[in-house]
C-alpha positions as CSV (number, residue, x, y, z in Angstrom):
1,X,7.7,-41.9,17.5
2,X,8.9,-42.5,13.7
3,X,8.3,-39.7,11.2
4,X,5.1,-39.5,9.1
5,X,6.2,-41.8,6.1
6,X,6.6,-39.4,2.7
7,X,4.7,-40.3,-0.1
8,X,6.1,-40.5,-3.3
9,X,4.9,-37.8,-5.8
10,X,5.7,-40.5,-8.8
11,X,2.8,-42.2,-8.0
12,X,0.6,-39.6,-9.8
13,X,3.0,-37.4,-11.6
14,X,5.3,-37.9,-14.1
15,X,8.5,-36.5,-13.8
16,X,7.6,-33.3,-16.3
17,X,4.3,-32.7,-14.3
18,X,5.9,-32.5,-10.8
19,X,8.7,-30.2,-11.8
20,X,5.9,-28.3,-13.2
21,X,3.6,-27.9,-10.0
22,X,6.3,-27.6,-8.1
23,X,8.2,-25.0,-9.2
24,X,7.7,-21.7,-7.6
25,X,6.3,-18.9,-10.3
26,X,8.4,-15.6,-10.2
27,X,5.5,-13.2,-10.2
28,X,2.2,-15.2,-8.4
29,X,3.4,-15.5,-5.3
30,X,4.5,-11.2,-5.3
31,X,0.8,-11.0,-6.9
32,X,-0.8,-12.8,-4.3
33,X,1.1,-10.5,-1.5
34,X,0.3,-7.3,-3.6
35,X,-3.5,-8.8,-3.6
36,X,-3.5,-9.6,0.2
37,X,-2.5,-5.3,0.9
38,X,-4.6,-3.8,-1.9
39,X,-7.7,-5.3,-0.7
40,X,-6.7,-4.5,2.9
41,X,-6.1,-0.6,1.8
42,X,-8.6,-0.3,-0.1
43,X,-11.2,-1.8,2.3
44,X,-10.2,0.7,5.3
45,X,-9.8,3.5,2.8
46,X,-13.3,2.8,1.5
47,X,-14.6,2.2,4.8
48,X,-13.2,5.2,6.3
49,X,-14.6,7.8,3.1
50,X,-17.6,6.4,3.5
51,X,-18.3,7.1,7.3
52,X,-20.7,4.3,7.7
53,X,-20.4,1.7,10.8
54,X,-21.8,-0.6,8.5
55,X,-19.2,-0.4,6.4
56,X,-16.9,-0.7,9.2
57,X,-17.8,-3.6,10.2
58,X,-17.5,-5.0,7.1
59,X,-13.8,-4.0,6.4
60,X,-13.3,-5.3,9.8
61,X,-14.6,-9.2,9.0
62,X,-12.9,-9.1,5.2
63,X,-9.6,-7.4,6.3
64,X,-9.1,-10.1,8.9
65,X,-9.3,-12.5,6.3
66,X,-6.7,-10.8,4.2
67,X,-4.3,-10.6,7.5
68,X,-5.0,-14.4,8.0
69,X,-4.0,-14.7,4.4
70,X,-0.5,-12.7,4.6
71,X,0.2,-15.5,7.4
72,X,-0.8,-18.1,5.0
73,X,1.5,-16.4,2.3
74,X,4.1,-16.0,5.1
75,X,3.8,-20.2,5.9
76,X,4.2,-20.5,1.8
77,X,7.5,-18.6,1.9
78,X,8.8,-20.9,4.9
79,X,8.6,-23.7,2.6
80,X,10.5,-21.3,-0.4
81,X,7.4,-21.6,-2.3
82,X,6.7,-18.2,-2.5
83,X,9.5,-17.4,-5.3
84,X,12.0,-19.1,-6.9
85,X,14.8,-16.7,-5.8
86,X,15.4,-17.5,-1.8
87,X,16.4,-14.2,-0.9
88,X,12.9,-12.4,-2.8
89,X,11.4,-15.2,-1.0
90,X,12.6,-14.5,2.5
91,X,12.0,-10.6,2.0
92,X,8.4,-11.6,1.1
93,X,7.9,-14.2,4.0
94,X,9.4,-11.6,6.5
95,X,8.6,-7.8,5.7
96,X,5.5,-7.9,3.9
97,X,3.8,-10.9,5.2
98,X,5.3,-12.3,8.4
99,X,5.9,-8.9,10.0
100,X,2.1,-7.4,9.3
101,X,0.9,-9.9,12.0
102,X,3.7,-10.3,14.0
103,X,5.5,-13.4,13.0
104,X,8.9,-14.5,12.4
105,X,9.8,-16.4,9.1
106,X,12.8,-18.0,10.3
107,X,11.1,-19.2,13.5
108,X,7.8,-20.5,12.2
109,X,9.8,-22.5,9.6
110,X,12.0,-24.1,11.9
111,X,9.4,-25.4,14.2
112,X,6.9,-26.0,11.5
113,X,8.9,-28.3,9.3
114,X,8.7,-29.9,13.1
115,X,5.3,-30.2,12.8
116,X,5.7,-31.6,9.2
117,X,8.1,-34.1,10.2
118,X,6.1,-35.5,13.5
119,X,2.3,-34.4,12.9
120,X,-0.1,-34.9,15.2
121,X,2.4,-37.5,16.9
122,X,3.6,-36.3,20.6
123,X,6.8,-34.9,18.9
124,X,4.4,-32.4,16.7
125,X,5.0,-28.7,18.0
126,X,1.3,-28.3,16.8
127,X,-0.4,-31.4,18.5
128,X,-1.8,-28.8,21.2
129,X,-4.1,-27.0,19.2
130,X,-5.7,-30.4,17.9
131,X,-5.4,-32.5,21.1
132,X,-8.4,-30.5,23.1
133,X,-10.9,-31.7,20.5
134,X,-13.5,-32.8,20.4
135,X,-14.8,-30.4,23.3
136,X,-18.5,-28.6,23.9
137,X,-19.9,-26.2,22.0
138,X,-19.7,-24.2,25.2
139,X,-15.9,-24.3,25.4
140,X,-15.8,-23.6,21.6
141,X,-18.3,-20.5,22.4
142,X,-15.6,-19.4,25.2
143,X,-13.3,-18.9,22.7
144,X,-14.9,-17.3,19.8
145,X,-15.7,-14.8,22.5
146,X,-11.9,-14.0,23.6
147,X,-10.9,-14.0,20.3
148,X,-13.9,-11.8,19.0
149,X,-13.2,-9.1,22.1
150,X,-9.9,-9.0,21.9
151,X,-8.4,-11.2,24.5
152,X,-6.9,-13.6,22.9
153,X,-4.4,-10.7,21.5
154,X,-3.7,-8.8,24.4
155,X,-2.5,-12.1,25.8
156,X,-0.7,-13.1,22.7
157,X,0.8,-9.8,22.1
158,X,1.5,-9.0,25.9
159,X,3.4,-12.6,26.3
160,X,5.3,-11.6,22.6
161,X,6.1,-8.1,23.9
162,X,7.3,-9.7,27.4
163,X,9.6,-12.1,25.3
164,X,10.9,-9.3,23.4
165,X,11.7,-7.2,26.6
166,X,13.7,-10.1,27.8
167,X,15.6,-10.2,24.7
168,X,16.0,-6.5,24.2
169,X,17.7,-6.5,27.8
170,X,20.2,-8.9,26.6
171,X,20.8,-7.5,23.4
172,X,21.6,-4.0,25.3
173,X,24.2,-6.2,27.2
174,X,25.7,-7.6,24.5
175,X,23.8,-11.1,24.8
176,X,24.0,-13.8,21.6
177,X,22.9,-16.8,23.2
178,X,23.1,-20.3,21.4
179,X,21.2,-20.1,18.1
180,X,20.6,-23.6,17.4
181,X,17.6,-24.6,18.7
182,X,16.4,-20.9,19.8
183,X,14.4,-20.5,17.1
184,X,11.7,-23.2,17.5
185,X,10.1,-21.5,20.8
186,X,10.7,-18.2,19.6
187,X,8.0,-19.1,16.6
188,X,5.3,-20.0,19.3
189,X,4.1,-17.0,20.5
190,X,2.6,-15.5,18.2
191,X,2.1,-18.0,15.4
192,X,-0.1,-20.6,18.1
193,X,-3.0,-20.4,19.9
194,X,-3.1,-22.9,22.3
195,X,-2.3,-21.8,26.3
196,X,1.2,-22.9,26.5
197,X,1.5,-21.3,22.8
198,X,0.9,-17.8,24.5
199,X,2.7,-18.2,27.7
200,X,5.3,-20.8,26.7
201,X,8.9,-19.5,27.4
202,X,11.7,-18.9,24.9
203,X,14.4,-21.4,25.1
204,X,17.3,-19.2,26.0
205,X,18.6,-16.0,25.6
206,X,18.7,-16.3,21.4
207,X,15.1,-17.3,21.8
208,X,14.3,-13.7,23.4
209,X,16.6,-11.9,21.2
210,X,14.2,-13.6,17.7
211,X,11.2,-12.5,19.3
212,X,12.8,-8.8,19.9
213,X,13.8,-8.7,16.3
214,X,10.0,-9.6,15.5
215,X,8.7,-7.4,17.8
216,X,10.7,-4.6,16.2
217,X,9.3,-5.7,12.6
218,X,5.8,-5.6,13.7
219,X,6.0,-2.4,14.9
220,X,8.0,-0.8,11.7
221,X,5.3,-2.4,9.8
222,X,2.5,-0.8,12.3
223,X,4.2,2.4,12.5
224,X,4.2,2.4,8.5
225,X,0.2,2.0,8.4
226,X,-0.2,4.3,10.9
227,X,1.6,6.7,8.8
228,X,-0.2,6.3,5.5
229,X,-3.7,6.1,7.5
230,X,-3.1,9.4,9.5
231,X,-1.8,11.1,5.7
232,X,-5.0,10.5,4.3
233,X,-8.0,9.5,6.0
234,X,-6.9,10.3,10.0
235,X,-7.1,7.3,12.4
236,X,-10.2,5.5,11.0
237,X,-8.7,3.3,8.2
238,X,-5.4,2.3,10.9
239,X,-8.1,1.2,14.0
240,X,-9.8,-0.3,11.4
241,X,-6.8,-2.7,10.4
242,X,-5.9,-3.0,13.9
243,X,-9.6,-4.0,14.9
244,X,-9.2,-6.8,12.5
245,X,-5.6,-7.9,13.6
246,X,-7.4,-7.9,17.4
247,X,-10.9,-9.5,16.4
248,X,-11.4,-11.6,13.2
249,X,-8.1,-12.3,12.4
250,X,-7.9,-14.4,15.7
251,X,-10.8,-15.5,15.0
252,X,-10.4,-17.2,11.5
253,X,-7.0,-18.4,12.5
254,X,-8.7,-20.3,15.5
255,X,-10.8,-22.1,12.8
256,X,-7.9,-22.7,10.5
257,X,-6.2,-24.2,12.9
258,X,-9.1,-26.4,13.9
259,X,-10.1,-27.2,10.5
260,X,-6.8,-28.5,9.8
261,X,-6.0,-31.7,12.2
262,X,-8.8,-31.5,15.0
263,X,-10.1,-35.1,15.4
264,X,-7.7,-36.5,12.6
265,X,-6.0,-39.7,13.2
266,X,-3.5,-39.1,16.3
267,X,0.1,-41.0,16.4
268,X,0.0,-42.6,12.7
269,X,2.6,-42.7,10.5
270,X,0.6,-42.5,7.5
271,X,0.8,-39.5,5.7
272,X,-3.5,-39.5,4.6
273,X,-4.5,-39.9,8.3
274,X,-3.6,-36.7,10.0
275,X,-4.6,-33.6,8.0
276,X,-8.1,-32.3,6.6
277,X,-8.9,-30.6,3.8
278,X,-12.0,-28.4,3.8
279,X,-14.0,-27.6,0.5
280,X,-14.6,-23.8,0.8
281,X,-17.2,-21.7,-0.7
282,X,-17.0,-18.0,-1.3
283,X,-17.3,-16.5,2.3
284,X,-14.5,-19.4,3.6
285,X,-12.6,-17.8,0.7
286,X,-13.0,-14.8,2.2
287,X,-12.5,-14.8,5.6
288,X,-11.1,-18.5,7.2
289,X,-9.8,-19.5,4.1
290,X,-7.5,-17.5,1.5
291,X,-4.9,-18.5,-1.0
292,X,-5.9,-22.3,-1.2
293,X,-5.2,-22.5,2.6
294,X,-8.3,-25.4,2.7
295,X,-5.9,-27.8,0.9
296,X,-4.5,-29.0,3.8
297,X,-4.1,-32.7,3.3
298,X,-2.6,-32.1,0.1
299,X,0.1,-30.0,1.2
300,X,0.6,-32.4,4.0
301,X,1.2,-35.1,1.3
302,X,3.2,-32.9,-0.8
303,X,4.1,-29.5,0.9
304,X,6.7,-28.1,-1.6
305,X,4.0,-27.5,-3.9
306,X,2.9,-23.9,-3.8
307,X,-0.6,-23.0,-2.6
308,X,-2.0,-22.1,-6.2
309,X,-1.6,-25.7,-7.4
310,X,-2.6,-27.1,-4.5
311,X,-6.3,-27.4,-6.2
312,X,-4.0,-29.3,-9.0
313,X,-2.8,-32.1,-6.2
314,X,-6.6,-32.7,-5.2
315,X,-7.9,-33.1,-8.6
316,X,-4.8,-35.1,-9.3
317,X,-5.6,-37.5,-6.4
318,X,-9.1,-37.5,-7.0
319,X,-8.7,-39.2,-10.4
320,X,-6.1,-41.6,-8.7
321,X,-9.3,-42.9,-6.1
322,X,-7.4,-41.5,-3.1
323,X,-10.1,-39.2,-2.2
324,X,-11.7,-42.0,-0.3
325,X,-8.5,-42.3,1.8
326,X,-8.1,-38.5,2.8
327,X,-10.1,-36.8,5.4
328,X,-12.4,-34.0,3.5
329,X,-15.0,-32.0,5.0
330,X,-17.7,-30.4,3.2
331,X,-17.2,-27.1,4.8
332,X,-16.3,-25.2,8.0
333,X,-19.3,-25.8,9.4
334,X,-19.2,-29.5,9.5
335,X,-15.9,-29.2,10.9
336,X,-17.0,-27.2,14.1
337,X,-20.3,-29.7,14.5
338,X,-17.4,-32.8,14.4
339,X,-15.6,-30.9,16.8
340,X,-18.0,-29.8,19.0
341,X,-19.3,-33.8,19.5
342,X,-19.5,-33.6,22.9
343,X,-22.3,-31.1,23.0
């Protein structure tokens, strides 16, 4: 099918105002990072003085919000909107983002931009986490319960680590493969959460080798925390983190993911169809959606615009009478009652 169709930002900027909103700042997007970890530490450090399984558990439902928002921050940096100098920006998307939840920056840009180009049309490498909905609220309970015991990231991680096996084998043997093209299916496996997002395999043998590299970021990054948590407070605040990355992070990204095309307009070329944004109170903010992540029709319409000026865009369209146009829900949970129609 034909792209989405773009739509022009001159409609409701000037020229002055979009260079404005679009332009990357040189310290928000390292302050958001920095905000994403210090909560994160201080949470499991907190939770781990204290001693308390209350406190526990509630470092384990904020901290998976945080880790949902370093993937959100990592998905900013893939559109180099995280800083205006690309290299900061790709260090920012890969290491201290990306690599904390074990995602590839280079991958999940080149099939994402798919997804931009083609969503929710077959072509979209993203249609098959929208196309099972609407389902029962059964089938929606199923997986709030794999995601919430851990299942859904043993299987992700097991099929990543699998991938990464395969490519350090052919890496040993001296193994390049043909990069072009690789790097789309390498993105999958851990950024998706549909079946054939877990299980799908790489393309070829440069596919493997990207996951390896990730793999080997991951566990650096793992290996790092581990570190710091066993210097200070033992285990506790690292099984914390981990407990998070394995529960409610999978969790919120489920919803996320739902949220952000699940019974939108499927196969249009129009650019206000296919894509929902969610108003968010506090607790969204907290958990399923950080850093402006609820915007999602706006960045949709205009996704070079970083996500701290996404609330800019809706306000901006707002005034311009295009609210009526766009798909907006008035929270998560009118989003899982739409998408759980069949009862």
């Amino acid at each position: 099918m034909p792209a989405v169709r773009l739509f022009p930002p001159d409609r409701f900027f000037d020229r002055a105002e979009w260079s404005a909103i679009t332009r990357a700042s040189s310290w928000q997007g390292i302050w958001l990072v920095a905000h994403a970890w210090i909560v994160s530490i201080a949470l499991v450090g907190l939770a781990a003085w204290s001693q308390n399984p209350v406190a526990w558990l509630l470092a384990i439902i904020v901290v998976g919000g945080r880790q949902l928002g370093l993937a959100i921050l990592m998905h900013d940096a893939a559109h180099g909107a995280l800083h205006p100098n690309r290299k900061i920006n790709n260090f920012l998307g890969q290491w201290l983002t990306g690599a904390a939840v074990g995602s590839d920056l280079i991958a999940y840009r080149t099939y994402h931009l798919q997804h931009h180009k083609f969503t929710q049309q077959p072509e979209d490498p993203d249609l098959s986490l929208s196309k099972p909905f609407p389902t029962t609220r059964a089938s929606l309970w199923r997986k709030v319960l794999r995601d919430m015991t851990g299942q859904t990231f043993f299987k992700q991680r097991m099929a990543q680590f699998g991938f990464a096996f395969v490519g350090l084998k052919a890496m040993l043997r001296g193994e390049q493969g043909q990069k072009s093209g690789a790097s789309t299916k390498a993105g999958t496996p851990f950024n998706k959460q549909s079946d054939d997002g877990m299980t799908s395999p790489t393309i070829d043998i440069a596919g493997a080798t990207a996951v390896a590299r990730a793999v080997g970021r991951f566990l650096v990054v793992q290996a790092v925390l581990l570190g710091l948590s066993l210097a200070f407070y033992g285990w506790t605040p690292y099984l914390l983190w981990l407990a998070g990355l394995a529960t409610t992070f999978q969790l919120y990204l489920r919803i996320r993911n739902i949220a952000e095309h699940a019974c939108t307009t499927t196969g249009s070329d129009d650019p206000f169809t296919h894509a929902r944004t969610t108003h968010a109170g506090w607790l969204a903010r907290a958990t399923v959606a950080p850093y402006w992540v609820n915007y999602h029709a706006e960045h949709h319409l205009f996704m070079g615009v970083p996500c701290y000026r996404l609330p800019q865009v809706h306000a901006a369209l707002g005034r311009a009478g295009k609210h009526d146009a766009m798909t907006i829900a008035p929270g998560y949970a009118a989003v899982l009652r739409q998408v759980t129609a069949k009862g």
